[in-house]
PDB file of the backbone (N, CA, C, O) and the ligand in Angstrom, with CONECT records:
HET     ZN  A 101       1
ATOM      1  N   UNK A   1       0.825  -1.205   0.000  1.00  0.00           N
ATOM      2  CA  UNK A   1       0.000   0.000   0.000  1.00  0.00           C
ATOM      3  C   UNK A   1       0.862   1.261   0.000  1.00  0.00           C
ATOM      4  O   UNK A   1       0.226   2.266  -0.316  1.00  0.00           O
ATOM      5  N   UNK A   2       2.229   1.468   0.292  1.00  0.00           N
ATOM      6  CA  UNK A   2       3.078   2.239   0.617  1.00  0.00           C
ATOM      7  C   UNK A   2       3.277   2.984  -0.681  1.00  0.00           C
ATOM      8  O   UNK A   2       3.450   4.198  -0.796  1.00  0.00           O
ATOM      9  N   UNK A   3       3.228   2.087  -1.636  1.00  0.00           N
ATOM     10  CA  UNK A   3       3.803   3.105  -3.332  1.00  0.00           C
ATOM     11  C   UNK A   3       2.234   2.984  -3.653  1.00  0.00           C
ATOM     12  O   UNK A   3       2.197   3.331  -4.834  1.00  0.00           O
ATOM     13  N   UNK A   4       1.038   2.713  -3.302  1.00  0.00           N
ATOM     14  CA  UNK A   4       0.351   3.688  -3.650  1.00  0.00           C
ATOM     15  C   UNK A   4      -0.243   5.079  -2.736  1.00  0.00           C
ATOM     16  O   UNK A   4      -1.369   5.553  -2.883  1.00  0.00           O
ATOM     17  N   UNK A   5       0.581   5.482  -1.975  1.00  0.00           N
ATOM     18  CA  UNK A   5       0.590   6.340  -0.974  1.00  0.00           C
ATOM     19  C   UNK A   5       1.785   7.508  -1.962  1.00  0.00           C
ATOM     20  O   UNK A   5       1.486   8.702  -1.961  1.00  0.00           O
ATOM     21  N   UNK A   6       2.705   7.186  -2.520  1.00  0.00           N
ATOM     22  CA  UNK A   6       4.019   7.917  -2.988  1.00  0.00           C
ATOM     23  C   UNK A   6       3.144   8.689  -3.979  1.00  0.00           C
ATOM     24  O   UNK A   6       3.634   9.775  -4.285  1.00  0.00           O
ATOM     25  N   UNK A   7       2.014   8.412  -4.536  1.00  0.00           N
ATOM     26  CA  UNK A   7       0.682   8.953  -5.830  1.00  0.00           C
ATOM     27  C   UNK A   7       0.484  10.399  -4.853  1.00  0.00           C
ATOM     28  O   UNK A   7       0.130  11.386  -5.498  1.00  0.00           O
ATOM     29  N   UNK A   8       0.634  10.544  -3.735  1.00  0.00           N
ATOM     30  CA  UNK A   8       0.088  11.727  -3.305  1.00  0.00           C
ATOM     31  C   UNK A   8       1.111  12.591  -2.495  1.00  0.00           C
ATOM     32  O   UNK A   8       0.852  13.544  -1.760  1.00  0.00           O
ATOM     33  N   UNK A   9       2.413  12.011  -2.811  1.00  0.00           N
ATOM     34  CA  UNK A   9       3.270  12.841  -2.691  1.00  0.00           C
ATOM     35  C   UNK A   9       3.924  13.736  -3.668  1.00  0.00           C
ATOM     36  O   UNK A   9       4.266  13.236  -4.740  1.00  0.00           O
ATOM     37  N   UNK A  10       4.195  15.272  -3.397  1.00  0.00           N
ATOM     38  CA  UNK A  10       5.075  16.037  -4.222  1.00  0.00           C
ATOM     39  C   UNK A  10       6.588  15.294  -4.263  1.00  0.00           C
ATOM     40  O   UNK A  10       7.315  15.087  -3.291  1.00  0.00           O
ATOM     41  N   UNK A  11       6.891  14.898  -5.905  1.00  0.00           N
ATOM     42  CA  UNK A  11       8.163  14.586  -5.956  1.00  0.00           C
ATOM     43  C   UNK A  11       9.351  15.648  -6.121  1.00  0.00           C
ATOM     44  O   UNK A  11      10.336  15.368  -6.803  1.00  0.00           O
ATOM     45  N   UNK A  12       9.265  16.442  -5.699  1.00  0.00           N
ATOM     46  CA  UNK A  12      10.248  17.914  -5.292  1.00  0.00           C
ATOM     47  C   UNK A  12      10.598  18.006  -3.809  1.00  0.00           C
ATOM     48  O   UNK A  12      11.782  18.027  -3.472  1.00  0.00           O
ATOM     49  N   UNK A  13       9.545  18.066  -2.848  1.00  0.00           N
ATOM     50  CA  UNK A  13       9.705  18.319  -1.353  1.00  0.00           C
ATOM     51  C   UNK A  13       9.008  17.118  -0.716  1.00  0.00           C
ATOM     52  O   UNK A  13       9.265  16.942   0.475  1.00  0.00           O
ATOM     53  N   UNK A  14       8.226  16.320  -1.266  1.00  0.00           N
ATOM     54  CA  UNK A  14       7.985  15.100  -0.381  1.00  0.00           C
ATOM     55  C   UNK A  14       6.780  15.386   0.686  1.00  0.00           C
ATOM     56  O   UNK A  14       6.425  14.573   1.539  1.00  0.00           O
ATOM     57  N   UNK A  15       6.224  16.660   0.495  1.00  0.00           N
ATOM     58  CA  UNK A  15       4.835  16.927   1.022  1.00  0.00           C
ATOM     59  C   UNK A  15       3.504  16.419   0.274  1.00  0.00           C
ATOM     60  O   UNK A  15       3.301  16.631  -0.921  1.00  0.00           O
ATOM     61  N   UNK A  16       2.749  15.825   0.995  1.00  0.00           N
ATOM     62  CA  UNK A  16       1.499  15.225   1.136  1.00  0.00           C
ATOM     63  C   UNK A  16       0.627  16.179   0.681  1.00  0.00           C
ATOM     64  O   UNK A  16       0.554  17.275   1.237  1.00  0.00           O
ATOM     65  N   UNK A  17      -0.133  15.848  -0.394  1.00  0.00           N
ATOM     66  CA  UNK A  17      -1.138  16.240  -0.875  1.00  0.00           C
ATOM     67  C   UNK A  17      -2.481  15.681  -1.035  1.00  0.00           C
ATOM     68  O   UNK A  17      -2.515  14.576  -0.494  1.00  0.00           O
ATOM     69  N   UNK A  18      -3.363  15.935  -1.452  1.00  0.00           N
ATOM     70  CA  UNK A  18      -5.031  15.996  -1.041  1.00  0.00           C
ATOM     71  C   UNK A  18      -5.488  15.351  -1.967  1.00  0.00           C
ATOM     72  O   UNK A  18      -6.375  14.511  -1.811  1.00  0.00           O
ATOM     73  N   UNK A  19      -4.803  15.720  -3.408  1.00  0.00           N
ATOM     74  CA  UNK A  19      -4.980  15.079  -4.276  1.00  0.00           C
ATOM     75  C   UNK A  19      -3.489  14.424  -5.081  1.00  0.00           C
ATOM     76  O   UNK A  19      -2.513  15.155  -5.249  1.00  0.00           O
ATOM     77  N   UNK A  20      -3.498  13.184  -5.461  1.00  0.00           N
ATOM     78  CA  UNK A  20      -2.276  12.830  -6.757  1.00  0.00           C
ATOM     79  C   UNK A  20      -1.910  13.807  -7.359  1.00  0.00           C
ATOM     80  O   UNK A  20      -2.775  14.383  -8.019  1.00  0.00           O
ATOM     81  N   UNK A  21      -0.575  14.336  -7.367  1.00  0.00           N
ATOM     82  CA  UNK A  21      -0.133  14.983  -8.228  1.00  0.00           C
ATOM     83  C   UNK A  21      -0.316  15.042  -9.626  1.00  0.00           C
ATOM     84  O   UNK A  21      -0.716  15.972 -10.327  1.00  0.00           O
ATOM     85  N   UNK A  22      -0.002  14.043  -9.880  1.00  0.00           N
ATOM     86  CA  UNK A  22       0.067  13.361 -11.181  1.00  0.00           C
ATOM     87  C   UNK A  22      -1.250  11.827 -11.190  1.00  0.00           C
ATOM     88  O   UNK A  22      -1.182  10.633 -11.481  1.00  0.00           O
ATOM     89  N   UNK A  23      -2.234  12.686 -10.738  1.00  0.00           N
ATOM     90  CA  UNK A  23      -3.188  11.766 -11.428  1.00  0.00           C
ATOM     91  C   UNK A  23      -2.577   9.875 -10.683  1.00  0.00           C
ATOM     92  O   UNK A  23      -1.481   9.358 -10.465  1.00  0.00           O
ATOM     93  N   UNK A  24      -4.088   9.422 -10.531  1.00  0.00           N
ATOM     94  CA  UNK A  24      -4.402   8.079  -9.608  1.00  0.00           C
ATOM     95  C   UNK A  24      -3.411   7.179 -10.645  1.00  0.00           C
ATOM     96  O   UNK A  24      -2.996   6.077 -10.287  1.00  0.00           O
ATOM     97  N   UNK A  25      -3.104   7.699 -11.835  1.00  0.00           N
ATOM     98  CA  UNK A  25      -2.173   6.606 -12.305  1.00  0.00           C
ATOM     99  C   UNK A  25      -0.457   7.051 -12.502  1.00  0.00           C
ATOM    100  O   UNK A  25       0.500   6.313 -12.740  1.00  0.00           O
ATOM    101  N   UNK A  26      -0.498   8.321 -12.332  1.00  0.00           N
ATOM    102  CA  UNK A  26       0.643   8.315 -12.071  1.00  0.00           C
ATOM    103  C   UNK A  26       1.242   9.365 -13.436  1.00  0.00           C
ATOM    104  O   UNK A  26       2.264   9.946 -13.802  1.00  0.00           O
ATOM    105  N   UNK A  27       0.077   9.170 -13.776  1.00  0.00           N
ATOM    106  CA  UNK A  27       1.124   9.692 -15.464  1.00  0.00           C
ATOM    107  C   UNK A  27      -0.211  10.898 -15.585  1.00  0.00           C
ATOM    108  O   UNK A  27       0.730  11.632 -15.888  1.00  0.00           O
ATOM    109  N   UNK A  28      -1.100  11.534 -15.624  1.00  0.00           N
ATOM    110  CA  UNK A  28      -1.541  12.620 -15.544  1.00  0.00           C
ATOM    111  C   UNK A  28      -1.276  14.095 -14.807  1.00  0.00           C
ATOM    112  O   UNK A  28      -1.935  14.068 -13.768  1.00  0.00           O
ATOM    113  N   UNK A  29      -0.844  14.884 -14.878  1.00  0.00           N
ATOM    114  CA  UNK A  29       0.043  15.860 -13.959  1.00  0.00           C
ATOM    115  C   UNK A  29      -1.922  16.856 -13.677  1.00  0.00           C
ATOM    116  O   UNK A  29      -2.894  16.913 -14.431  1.00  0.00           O
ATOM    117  N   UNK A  30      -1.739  17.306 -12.590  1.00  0.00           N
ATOM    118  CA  UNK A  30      -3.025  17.853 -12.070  1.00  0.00           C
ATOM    119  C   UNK A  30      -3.037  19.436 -12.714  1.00  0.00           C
ATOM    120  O   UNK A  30      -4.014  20.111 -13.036  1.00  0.00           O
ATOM    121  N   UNK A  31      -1.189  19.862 -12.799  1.00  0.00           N
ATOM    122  CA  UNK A  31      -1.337  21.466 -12.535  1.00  0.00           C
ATOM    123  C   UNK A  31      -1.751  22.230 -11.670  1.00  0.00           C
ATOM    124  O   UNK A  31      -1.773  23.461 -11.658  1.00  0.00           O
ATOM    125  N   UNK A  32      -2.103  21.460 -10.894  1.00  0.00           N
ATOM    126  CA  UNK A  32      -2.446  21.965  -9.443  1.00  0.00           C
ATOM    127  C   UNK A  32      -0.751  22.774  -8.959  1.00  0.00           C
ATOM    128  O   UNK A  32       0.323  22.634  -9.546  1.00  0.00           O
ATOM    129  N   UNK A  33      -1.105  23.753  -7.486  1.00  0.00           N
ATOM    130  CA  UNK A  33       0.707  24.233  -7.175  1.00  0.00           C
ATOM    131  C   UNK A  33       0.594  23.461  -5.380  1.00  0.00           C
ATOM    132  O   UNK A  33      -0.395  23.203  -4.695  1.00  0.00           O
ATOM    133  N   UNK A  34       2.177  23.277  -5.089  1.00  0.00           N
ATOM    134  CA  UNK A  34       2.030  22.608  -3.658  1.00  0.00           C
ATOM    135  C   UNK A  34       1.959  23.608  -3.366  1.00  0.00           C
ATOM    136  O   UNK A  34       2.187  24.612  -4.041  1.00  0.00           O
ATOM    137  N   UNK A  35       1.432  23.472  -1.665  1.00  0.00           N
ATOM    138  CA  UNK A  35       1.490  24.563  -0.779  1.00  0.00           C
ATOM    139  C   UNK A  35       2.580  24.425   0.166  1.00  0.00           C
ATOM    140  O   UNK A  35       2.802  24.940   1.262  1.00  0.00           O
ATOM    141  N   UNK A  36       3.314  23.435  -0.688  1.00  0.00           N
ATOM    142  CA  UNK A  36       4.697  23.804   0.554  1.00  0.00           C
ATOM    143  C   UNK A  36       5.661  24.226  -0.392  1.00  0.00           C
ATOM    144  O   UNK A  36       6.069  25.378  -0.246  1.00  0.00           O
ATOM    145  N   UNK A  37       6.259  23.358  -1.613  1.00  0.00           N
ATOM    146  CA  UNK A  37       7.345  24.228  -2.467  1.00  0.00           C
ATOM    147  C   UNK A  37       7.085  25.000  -3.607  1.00  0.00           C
ATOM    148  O   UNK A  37       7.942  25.543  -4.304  1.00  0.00           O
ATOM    149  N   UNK A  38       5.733  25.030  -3.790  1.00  0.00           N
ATOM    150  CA  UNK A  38       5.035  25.950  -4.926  1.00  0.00           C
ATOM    151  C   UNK A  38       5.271  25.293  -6.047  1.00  0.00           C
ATOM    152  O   UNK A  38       4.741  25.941  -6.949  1.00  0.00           O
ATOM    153  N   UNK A  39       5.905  24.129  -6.567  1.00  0.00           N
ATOM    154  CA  UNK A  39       5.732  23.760  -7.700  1.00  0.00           C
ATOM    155  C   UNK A  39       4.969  23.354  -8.603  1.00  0.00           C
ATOM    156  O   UNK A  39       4.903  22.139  -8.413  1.00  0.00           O
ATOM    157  N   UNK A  40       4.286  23.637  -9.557  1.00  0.00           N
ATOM    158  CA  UNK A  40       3.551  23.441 -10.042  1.00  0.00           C
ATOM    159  C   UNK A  40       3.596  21.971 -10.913  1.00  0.00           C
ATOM    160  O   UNK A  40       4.383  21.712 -11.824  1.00  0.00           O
ATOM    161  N   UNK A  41       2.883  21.381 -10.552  1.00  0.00           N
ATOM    162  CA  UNK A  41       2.932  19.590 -11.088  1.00  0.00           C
ATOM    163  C   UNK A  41       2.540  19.493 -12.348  1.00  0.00           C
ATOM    164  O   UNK A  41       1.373  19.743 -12.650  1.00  0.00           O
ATOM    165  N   UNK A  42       3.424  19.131 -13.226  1.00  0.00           N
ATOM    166  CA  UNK A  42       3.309  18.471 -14.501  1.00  0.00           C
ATOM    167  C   UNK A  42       4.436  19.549 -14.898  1.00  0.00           C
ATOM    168  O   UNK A  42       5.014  19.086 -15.881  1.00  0.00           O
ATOM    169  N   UNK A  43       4.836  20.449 -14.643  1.00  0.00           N
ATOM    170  CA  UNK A  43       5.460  21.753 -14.973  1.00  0.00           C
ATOM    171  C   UNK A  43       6.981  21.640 -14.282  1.00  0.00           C
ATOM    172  O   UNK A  43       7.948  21.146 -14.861  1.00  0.00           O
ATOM    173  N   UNK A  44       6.993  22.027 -13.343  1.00  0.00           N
ATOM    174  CA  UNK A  44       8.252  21.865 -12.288  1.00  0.00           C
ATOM    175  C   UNK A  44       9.032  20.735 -12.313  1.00  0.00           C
ATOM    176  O   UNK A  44      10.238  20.691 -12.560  1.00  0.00           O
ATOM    177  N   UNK A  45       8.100  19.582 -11.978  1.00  0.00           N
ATOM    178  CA  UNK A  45       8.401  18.028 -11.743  1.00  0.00           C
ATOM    179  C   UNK A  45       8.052  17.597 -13.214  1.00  0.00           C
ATOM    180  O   UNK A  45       7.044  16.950 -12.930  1.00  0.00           O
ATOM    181  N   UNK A  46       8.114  17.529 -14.056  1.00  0.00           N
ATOM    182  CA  UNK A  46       8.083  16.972 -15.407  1.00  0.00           C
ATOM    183  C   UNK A  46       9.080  16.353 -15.849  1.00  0.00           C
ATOM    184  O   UNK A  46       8.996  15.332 -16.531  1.00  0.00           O
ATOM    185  N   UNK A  47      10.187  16.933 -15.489  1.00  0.00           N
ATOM    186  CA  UNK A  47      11.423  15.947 -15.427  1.00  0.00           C
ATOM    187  C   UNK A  47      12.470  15.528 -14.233  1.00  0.00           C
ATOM    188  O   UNK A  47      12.254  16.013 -13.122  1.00  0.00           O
ATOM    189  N   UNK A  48      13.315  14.869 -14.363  1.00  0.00           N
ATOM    190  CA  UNK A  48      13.953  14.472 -12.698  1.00  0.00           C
ATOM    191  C   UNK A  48      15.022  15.352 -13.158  1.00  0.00           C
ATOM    192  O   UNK A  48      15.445  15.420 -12.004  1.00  0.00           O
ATOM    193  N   UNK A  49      15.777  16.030 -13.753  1.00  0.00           N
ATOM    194  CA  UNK A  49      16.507  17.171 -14.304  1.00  0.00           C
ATOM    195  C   UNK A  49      15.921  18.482 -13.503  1.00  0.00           C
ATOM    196  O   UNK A  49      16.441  19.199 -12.648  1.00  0.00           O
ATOM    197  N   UNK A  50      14.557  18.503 -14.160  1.00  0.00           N
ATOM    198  CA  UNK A  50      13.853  20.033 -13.858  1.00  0.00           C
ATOM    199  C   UNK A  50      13.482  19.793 -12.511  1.00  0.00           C
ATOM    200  O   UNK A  50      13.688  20.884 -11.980  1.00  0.00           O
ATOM    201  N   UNK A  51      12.890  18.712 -11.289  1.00  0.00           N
ATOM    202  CA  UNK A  51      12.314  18.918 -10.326  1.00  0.00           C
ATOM    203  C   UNK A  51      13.912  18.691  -9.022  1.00  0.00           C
ATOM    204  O   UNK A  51      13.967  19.247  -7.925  1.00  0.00           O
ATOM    205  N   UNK A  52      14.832  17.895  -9.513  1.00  0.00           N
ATOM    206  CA  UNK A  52      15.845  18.212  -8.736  1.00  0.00           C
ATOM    207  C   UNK A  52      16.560  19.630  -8.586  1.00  0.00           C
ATOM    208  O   UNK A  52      17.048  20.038  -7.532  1.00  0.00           O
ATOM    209  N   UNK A  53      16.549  20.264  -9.696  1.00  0.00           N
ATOM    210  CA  UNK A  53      16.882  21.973  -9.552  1.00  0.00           C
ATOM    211  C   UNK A  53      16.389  22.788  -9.201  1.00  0.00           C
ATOM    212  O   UNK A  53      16.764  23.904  -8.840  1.00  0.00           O
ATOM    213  N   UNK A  54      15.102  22.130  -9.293  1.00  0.00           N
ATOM    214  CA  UNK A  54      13.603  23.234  -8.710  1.00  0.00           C
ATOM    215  C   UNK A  54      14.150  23.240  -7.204  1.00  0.00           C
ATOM    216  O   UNK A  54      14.360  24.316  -6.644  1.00  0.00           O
ATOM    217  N   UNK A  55      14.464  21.545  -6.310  1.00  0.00           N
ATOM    218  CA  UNK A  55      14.070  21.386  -4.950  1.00  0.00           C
ATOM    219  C   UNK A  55      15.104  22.267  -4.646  1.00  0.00           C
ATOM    220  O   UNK A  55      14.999  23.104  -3.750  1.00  0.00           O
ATOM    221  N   UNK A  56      16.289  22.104  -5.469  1.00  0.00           N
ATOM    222  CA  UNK A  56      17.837  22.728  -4.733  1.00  0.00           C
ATOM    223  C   UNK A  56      17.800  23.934  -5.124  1.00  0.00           C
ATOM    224  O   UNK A  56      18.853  24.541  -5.321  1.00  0.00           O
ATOM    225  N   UNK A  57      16.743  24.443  -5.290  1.00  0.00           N
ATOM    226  CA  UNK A  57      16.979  26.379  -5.357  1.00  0.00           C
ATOM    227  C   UNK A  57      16.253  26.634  -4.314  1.00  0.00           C
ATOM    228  O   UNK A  57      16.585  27.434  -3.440  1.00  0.00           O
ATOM    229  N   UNK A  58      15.009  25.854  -4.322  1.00  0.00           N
ATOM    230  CA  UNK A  58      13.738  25.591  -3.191  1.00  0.00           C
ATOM    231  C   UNK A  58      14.576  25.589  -1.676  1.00  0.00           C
ATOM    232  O   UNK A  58      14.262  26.083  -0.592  1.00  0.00           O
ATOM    233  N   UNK A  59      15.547  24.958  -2.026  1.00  0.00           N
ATOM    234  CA  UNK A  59      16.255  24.432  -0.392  1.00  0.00           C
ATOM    235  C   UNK A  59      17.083  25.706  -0.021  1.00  0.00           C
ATOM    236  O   UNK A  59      16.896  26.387   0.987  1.00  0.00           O
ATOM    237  N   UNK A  60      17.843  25.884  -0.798  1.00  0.00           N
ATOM    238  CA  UNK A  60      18.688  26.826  -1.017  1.00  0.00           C
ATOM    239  C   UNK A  60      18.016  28.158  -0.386  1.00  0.00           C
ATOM    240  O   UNK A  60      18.411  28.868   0.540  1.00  0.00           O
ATOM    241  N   UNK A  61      16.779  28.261  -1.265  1.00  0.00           N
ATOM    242  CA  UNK A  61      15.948  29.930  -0.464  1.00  0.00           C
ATOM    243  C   UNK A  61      15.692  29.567   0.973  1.00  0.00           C
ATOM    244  O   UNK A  61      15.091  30.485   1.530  1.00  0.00           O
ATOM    245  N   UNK A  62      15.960  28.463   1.836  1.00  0.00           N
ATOM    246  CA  UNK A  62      15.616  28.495   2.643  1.00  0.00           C
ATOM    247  C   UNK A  62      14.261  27.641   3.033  1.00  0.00           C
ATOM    248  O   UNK A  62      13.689  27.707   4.121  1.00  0.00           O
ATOM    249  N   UNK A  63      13.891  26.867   1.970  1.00  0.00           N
ATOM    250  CA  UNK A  63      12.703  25.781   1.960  1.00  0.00           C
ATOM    251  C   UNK A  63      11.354  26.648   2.638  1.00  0.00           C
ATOM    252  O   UNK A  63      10.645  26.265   3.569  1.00  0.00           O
ATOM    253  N   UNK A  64      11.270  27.601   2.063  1.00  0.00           N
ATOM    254  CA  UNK A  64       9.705  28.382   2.721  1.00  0.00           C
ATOM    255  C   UNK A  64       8.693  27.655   2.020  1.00  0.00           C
ATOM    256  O   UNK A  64       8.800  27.045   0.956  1.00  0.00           O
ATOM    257  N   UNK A  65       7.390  27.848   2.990  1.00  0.00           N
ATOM    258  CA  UNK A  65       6.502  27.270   2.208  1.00  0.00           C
ATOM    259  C   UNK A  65       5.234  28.139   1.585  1.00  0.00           C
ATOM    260  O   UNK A  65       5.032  29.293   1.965  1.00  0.00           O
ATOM    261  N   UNK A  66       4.457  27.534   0.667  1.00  0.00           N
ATOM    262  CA  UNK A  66       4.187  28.594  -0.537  1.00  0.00           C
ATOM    263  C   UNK A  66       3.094  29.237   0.109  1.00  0.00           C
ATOM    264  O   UNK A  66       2.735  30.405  -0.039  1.00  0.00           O
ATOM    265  N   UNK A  67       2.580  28.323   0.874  1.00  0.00           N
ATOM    266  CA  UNK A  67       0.913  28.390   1.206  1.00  0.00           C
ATOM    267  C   UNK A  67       1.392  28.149   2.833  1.00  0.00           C
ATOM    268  O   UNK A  67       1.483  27.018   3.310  1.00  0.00           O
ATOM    269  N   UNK A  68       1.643  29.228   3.500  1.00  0.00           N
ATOM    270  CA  UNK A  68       2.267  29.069   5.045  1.00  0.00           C
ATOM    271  C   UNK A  68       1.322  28.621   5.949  1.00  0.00           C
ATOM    272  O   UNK A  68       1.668  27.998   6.953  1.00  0.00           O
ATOM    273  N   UNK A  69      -0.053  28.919   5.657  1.00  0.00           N
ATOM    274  CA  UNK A  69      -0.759  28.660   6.541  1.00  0.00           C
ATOM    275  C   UNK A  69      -1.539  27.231   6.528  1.00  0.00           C
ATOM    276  O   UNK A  69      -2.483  26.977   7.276  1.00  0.00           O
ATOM    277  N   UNK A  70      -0.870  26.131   5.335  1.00  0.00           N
ATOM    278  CA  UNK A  70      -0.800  24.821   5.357  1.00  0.00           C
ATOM    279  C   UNK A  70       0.088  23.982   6.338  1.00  0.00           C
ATOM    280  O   UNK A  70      -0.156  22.832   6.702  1.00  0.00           O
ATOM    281  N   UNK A  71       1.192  24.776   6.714  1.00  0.00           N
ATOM    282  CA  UNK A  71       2.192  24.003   7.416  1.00  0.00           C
ATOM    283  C   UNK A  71       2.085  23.763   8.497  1.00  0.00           C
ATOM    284  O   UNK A  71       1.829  24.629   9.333  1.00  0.00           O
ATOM    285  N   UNK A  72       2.281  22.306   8.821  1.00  0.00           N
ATOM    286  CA  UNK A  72       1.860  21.712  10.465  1.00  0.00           C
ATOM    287  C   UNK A  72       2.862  22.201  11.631  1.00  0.00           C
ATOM    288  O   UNK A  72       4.089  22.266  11.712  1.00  0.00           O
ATOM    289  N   UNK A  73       1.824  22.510  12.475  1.00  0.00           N
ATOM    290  CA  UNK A  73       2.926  22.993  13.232  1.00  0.00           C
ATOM    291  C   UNK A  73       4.336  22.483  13.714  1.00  0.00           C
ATOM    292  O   UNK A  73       5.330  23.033  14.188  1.00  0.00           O
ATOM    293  N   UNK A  74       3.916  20.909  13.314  1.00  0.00           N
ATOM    294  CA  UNK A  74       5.310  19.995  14.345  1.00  0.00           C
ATOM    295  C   UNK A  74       6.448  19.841  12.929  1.00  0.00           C
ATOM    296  O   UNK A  74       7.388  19.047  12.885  1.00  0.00           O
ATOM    297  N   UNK A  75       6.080  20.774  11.897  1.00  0.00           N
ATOM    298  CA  UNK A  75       6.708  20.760  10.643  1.00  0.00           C
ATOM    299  C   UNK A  75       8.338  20.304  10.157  1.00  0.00           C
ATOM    300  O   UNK A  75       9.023  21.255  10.533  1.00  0.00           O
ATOM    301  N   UNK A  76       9.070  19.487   9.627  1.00  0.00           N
ATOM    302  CA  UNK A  76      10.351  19.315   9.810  1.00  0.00           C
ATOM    303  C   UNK A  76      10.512  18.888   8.049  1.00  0.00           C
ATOM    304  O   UNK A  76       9.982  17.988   7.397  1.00  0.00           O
ATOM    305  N   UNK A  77      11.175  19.630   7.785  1.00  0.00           N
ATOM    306  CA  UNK A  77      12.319  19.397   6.559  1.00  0.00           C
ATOM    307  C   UNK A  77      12.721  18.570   6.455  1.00  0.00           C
ATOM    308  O   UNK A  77      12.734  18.177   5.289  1.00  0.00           O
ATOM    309  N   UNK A  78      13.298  17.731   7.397  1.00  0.00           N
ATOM    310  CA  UNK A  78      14.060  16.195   7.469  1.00  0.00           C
ATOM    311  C   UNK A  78      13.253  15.278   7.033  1.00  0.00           C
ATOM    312  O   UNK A  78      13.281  14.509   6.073  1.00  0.00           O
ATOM    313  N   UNK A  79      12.280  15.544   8.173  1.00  0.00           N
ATOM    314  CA  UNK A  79      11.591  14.302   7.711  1.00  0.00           C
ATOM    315  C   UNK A  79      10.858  14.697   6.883  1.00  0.00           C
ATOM    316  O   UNK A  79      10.495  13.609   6.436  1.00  0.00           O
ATOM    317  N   UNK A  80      10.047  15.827   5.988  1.00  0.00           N
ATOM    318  CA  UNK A  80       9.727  15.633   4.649  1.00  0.00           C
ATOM    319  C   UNK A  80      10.077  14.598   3.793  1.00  0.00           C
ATOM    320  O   UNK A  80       9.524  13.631   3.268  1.00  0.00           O
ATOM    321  N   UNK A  81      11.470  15.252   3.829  1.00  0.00           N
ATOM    322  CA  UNK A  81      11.813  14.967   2.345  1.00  0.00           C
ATOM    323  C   UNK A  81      12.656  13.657   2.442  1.00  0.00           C
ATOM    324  O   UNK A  81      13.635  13.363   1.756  1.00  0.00           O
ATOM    325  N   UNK A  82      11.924  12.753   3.688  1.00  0.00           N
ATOM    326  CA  UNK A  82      12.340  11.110   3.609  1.00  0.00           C
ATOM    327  C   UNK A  82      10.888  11.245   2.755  1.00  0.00           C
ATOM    328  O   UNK A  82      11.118  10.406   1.884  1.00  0.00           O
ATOM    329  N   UNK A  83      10.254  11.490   2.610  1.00  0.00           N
ATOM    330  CA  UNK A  83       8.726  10.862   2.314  1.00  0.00           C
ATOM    331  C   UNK A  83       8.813  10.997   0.126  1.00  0.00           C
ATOM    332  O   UNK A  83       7.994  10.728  -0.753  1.00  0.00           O
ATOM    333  N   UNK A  84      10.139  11.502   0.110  1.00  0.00           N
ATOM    334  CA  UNK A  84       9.844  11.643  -1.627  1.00  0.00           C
ATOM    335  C   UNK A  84      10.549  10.192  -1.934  1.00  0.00           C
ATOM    336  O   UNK A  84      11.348   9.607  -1.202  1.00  0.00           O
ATOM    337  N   UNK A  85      10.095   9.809  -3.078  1.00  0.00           N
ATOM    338  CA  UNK A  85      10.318   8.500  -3.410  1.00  0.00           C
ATOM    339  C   UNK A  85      11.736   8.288  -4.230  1.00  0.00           C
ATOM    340  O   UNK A  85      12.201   9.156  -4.968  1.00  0.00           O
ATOM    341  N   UNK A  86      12.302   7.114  -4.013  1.00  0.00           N
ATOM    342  CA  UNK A  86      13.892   7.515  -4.331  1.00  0.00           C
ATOM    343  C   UNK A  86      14.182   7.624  -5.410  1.00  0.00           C
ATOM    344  O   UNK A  86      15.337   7.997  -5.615  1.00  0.00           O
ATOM    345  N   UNK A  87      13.258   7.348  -6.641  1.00  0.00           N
ATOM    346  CA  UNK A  87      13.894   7.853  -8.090  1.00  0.00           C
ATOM    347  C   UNK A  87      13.634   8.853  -8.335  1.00  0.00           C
ATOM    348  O   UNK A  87      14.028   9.410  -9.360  1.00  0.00           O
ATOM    349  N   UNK A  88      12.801   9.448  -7.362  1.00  0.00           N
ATOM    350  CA  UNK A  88      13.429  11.134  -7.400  1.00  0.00           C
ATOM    351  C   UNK A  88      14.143  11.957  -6.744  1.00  0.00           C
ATOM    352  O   UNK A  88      13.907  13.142  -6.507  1.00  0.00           O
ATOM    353  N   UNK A  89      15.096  11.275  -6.422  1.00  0.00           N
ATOM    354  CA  UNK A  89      15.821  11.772  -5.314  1.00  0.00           C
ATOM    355  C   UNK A  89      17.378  12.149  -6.030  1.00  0.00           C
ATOM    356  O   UNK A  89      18.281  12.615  -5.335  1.00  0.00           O
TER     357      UNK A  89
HETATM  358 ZN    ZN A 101       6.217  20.310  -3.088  1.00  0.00          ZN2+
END
């Protein structure tokens, strides 16, 4: 059940979303934006080129999040971004 749980993770920052990024199969991008690294899915993350440069500028600014008033309070960076799946890593 675990990789179908990874369907609703952002593959940039490894935050949990509401809906599949990329669609219940994996291959539809929503265009929806996260509310934690602002990337916009199908766009940002479209390639493992484009969404690894996205995260490391993302990290780099300081990993803010897009939509602040999404973020849990017990919030941690670390353990985010165990939650992205490793071929996008
Ligand atoms: Zn994200």
């Amino acid at each position: 059940m675990y990789s179908n749980n990874d369907l609703y993770i952002c593959r940039i920052c490894g935050a949990k979303q509401s809906d599949p990024p990329w669609g219940d199969d994996g291959k539809n991008a929503s265009f929806d934006i996260c509310d934690c690294c602002g990337a916009e899915f199908g766009y940002e993350d479209a390639t493992l080129e484009g969404l690894k440069r996205y995260r490391n500028r993302w990290l780099a600014n300081g990993a803010k999040w897009n939509n602040l008033k999404m973020r849990p309070e017990d919030w941690s960076i670390d353990e985010q971004l165990k939650n992205i799946p490793k071929e996008y890593l």
